[in-house]
C-alpha positions as CSV (number, residue, x, y, z in Angstrom):
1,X,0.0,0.0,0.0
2,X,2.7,2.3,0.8
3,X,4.4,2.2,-2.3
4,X,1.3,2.5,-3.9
5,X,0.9,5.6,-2.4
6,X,4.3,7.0,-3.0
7,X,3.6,6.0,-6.8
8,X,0.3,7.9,-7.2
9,X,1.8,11.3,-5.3
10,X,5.0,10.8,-7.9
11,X,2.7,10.7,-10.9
12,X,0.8,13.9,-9.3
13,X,4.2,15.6,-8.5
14,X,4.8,15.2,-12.4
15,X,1.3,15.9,-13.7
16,X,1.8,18.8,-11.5
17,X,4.9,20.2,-12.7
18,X,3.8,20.0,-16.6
19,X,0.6,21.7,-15.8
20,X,1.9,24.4,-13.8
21,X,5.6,25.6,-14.0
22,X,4.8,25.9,-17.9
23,X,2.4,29.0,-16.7
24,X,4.9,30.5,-14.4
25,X,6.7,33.6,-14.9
26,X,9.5,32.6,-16.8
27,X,12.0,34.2,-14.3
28,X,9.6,32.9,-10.9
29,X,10.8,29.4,-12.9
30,X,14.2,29.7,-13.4
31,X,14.8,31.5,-9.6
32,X,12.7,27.8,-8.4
33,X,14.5,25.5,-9.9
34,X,18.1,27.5,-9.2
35,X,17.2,27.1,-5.5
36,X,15.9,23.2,-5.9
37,X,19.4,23.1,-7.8
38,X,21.5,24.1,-4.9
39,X,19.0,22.6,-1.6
40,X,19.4,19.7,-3.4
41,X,23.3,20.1,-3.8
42,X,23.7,21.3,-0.3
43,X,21.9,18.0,1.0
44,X,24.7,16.0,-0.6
45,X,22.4,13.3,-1.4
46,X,23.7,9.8,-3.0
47,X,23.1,11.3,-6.3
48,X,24.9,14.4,-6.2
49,X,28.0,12.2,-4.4
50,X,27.7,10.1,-7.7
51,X,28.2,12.6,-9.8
52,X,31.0,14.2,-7.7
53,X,32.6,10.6,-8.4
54,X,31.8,10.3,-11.9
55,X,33.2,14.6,-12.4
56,X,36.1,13.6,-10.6
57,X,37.1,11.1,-12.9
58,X,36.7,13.7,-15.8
59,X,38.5,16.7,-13.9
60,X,40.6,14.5,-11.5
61,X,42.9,17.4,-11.3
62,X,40.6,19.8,-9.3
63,X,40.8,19.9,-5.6
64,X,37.9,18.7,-3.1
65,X,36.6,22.2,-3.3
66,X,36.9,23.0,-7.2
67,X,34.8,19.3,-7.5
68,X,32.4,21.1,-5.2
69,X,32.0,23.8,-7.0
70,X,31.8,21.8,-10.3
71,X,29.2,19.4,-9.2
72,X,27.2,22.8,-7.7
73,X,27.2,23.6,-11.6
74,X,26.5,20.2,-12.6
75,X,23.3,19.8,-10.0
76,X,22.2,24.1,-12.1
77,X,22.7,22.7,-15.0
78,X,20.2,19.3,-14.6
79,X,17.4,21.3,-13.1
80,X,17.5,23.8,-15.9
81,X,17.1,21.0,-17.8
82,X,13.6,19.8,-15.7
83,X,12.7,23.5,-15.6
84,X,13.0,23.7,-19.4
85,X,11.2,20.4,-19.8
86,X,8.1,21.2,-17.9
87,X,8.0,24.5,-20.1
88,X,9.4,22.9,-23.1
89,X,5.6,21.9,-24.4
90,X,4.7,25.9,-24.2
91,X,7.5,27.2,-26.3
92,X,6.5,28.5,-30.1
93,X,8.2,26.8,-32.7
94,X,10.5,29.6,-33.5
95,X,11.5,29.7,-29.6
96,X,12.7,26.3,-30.3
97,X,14.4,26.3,-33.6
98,X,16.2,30.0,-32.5
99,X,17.5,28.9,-29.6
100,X,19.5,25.7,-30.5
101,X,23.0,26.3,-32.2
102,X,23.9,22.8,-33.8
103,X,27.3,23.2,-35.1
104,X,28.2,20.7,-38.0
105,X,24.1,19.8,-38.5
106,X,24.9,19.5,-43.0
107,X,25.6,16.2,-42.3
108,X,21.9,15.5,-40.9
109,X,20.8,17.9,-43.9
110,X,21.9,16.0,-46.6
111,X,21.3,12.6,-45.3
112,X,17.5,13.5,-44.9
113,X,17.4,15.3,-48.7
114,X,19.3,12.3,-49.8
115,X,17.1,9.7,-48.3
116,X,19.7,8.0,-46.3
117,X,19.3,7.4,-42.8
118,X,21.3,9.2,-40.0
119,X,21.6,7.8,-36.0
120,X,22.9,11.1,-33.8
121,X,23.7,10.0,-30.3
122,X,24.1,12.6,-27.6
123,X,25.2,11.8,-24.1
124,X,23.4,12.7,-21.0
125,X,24.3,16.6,-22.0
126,X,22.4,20.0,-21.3
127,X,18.7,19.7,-22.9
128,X,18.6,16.6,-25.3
129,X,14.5,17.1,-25.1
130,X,15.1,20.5,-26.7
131,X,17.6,19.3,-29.7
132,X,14.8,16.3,-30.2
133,X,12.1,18.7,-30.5
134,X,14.6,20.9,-32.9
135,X,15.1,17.9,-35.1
136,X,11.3,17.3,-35.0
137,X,10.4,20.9,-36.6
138,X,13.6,20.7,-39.1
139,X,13.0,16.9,-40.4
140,X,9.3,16.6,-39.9
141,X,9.9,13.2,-37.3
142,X,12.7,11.7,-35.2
143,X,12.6,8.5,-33.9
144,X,13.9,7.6,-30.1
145,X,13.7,5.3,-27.7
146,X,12.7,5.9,-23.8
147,X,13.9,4.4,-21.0
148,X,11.3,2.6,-18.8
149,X,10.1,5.1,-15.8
150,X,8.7,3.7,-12.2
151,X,5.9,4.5,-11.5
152,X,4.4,3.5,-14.9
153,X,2.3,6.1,-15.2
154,X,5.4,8.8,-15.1
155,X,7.0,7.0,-17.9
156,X,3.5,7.3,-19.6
157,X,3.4,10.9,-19.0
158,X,7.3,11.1,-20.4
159,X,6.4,9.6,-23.8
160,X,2.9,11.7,-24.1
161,X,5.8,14.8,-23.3
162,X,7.9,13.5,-26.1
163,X,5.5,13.1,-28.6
164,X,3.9,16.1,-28.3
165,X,7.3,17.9,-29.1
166,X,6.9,15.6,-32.3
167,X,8.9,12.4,-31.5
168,X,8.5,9.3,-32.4
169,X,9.4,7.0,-29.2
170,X,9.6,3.4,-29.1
171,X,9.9,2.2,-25.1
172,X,12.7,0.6,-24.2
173,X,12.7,-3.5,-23.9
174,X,9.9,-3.6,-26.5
175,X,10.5,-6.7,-28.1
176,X,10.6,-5.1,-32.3
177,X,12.7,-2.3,-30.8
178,X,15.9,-3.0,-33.4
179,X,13.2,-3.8,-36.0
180,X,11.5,-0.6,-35.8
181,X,14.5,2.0,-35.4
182,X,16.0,-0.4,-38.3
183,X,13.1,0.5,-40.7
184,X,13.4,3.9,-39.6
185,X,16.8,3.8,-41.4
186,X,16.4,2.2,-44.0
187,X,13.5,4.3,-45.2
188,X,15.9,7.1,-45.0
189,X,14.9,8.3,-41.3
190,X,16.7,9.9,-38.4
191,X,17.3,7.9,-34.9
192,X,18.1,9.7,-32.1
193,X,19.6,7.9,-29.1
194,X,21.2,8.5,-26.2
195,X,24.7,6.9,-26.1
196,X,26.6,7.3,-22.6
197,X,24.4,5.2,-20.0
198,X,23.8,1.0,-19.9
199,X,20.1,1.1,-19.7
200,X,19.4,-2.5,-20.3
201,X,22.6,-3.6,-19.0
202,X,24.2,-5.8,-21.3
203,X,26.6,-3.1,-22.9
204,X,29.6,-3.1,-24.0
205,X,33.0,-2.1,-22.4
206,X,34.7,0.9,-23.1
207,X,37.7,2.9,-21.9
208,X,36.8,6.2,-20.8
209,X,38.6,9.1,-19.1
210,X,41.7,6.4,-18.7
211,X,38.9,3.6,-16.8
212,X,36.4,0.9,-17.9
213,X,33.1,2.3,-18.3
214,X,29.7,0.4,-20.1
215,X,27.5,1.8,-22.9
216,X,25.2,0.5,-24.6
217,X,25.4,-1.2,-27.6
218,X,22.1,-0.6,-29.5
219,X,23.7,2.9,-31.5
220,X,26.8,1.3,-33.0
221,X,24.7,-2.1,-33.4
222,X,22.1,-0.4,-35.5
223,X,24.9,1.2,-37.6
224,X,26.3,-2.0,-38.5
225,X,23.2,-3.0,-39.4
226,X,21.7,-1.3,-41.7
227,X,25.1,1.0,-42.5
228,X,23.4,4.6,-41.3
229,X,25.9,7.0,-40.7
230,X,26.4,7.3,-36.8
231,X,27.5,10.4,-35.1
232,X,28.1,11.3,-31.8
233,X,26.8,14.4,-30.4
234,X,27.9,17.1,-27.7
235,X,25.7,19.5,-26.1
236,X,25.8,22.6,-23.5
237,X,24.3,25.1,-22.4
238,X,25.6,28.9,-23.2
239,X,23.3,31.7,-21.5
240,X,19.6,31.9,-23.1
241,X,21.2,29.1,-26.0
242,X,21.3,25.3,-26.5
243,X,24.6,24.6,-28.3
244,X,25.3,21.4,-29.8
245,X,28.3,20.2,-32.2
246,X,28.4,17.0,-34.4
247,X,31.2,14.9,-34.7
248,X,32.6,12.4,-37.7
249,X,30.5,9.5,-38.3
250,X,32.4,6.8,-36.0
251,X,33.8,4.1,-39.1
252,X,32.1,0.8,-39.5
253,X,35.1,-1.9,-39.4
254,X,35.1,-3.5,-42.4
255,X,36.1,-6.9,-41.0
256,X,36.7,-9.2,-38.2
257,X,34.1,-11.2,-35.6
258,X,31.0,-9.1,-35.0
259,X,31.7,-8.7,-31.3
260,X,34.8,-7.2,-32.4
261,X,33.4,-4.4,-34.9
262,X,30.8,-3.9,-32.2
263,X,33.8,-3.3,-29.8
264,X,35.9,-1.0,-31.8
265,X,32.8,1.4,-32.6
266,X,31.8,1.7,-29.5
267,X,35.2,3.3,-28.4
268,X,34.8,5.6,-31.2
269,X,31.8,6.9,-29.9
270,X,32.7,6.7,-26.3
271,X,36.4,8.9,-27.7
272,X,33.9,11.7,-29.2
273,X,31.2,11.7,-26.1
274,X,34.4,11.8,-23.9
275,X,35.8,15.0,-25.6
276,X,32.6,16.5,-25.6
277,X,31.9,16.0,-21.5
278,X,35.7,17.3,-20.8
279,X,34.8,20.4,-22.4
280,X,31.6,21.4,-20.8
281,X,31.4,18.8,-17.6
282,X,29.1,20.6,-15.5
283,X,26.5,19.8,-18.3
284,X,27.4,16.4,-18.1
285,X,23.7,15.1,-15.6
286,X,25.2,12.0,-14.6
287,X,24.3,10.5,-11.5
288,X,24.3,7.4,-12.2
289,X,26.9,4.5,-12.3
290,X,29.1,4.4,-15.8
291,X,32.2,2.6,-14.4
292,X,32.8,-1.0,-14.0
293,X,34.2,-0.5,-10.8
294,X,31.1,1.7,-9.7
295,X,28.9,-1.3,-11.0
């Protein structure tokens, strides 16, 4: 019964928050989720000492204070991202296209005209709800996938948010998943998944930042697959603007055992997501376990 209740007062907490910070003030918003940023920081919860541990292995040179300070930054920079994605579904379309600076998007431009399909796979970086809903209004559709919320009906509140910002999103462990992003691509479609974070944990080992991490496998997997182009993606926030930059499609191996191919393409993308998160780390909202040793 109890968690029965704590489930239905989640789902209200959510409901909540889509209904009502979208009609805020737009500064009474951002000045509530600044201070939920830093209570929450102060608290030094599990999550924020996760992400202290995951920062410190991105910045291991800063002192205990500097990580502080970062993961302060860090804890800013992921409530922005809830305060923009309980206002997100309010924003014009121009709001949304204006405000996101994708550096190195021609690739995505002419694989669309062309009719060849594209996989773009972001990490865990500033607002990836905001560059999906850009991608949306550019390409008319992008297709995702969402990882599986508790209580159910928050995750079914997530994927009524996505689509409404024109998504297309398949839940994850749905059993024509591959199938369905596959026909995406091959019918000259854009996939959109995120790339830095073992969901269904059975990824595949990486080095990152000089340790073994896990990713998943799904992105490079696809690629091989169906032989769409797969880029990794870094985001960040810069003031009022989303900024994103594309990097070089990571190379399909032309030989050797699939688990092998599958290998070496995943450390190309985890090489580009790396570069990207050591440039702008506080917009890195990882609180979660990455690192084999962690796990």
């Amino acid at each position: 019964m109890r968690a029965e209740v704590v489930d239905a007062a989640t789902e209200a907490a959510f409901g909540l928050g889509w209904r009502a910070v979208k009609r805020m003030p737009e500064g009474a918003s951002d000045a509530l989720f600044r201070r939920l940023a830093d209570r929450s920081w102060r608290k030094d919860g599990a999550s924020v000492r996760q992400l202290e541990r995951n920062l410190h292995r991105v910045r291991p040179e800063l002192s205990p204070d500097e990580l502080r300070d970062l993961s302060r930054e860090g804890m800013r920079s992921y409530l922005r991202y809830w305060n923009e994605a309980f206002r997100l579904p309010a924003w014009s379309h121009a709001r949304i296209s204006s405000t996101f600076d994708l550096q190195g998007h021609e690739v995505m431009d002419a694989a669309i005209s062309e009719g060849r399909g594209i996989i773009m796979t972001p990490g865990h970086m500033a607002n990836w709800d905001h560059a999906g809903a850009w991608a949306a209004l550019r390409y008319g559709s992008v297709t995702t996938v969402a990882e599986r919320l508790k209580p159910e009906g928050v995750f079914t509140q997530f994927l009524d948010y996505r689509r409404t910002l024109g998504m297309n999103v398949v839940p994850h462990g749905s059993p024509d998943v591959i199938r369905e992003l596959a026909r995406t691509l091959n019918s000259g479609g854009l996939v959109a998944l995120l790339g830095d974070r073992d969901v269904g944990r059975n990824g595949v080992d990486v080095q990152m930042f000089g340790e073994t991490a896990r990713i998943p496998g799904g992105p490079a997997l696809l690629s091989m697959l169906t032989g769409a182009a797969l880029h990794p993606v870094s985001m960040w926030f810069d003031g009022e603007m989303l900024r994103g930059q594309v990097y070089p499609a990571v190379p399909i191996p032309a030989s050797g055992e699939k688990s092998e191919r599958l290998s070496q393409m995943c450390q190309g993308l985890a090489d580009s997501l790396c570069d990207g998160i050591r440039q702008h780390p506080a917009d890195w909202h990882m609180m979660q376990k990455v690192w084999v040793s962690d796990l």
